[in-house]
C-alpha positions, 0 to 999 in steps of 0.5 A: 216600263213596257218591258218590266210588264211583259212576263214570259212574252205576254203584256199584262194590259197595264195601260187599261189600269192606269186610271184605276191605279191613278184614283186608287193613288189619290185615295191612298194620299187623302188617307195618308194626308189627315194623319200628319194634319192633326191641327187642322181638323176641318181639312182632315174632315174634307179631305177624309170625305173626299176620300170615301167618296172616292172609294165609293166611286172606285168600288162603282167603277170596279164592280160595272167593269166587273159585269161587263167584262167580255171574258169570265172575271173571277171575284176577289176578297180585295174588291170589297175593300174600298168600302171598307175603307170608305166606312172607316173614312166616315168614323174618322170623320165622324170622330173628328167632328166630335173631337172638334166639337169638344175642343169648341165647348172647352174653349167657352169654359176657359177664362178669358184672360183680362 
């Protein structure tokens, strides 16, 4: 793997990336999760938290190791991307909540069969 980094002699540095790809994996599958768990709304919501809280956290440690690199960083578009994620995270959630919401209220309109 070490040899698949090395471009033209010189490494990368992955190895001082791995937690950020790790957290930024987990994120990815809390996003991913809720899609296929459209019955259970309540996980959905905890698990879409969880991720935004994430992002945001993600996006906390990006911008410290941002100003306190050693050597000049250049800013990039995608840095502003896990809160973007994060905001979206918290409209899902806020959409589930209404949707469950509904659902409840829908409920106590049905006959109850006797």
């Amino acid at each position: 793997m070490v040899l698949a980094l090395v471009l033209l002699g010189v490494a990368l540095g992955f190895t001082s990336r791995v937690p950020f790809i790790i957290l930024l994996s987990v994120c990815a599958l809390c996003n991913l999760l809720p899609v296929f768990m459209f019955r259970h709304r309540m996980l959905q919501m905890r698990l879409l938290l969880f991720a935004a809280i994430a992002l945001l956290g993600l996006q906390a440690w990006m911008a410290y190791d941002y100003f306190t690199a050693d050597v000049q960083a250049s800013f990039n578009y995608s840095m502003v991307v896990p809160v973007i994620a994060a905001i979206l995270d918290f409209l899902a959630v806020r959409g589930i909540v209404s949707d469950e919401l509904l659902v409840r209220s829908a409920g106590r309109l049905r006959s109850k069969k006797k």
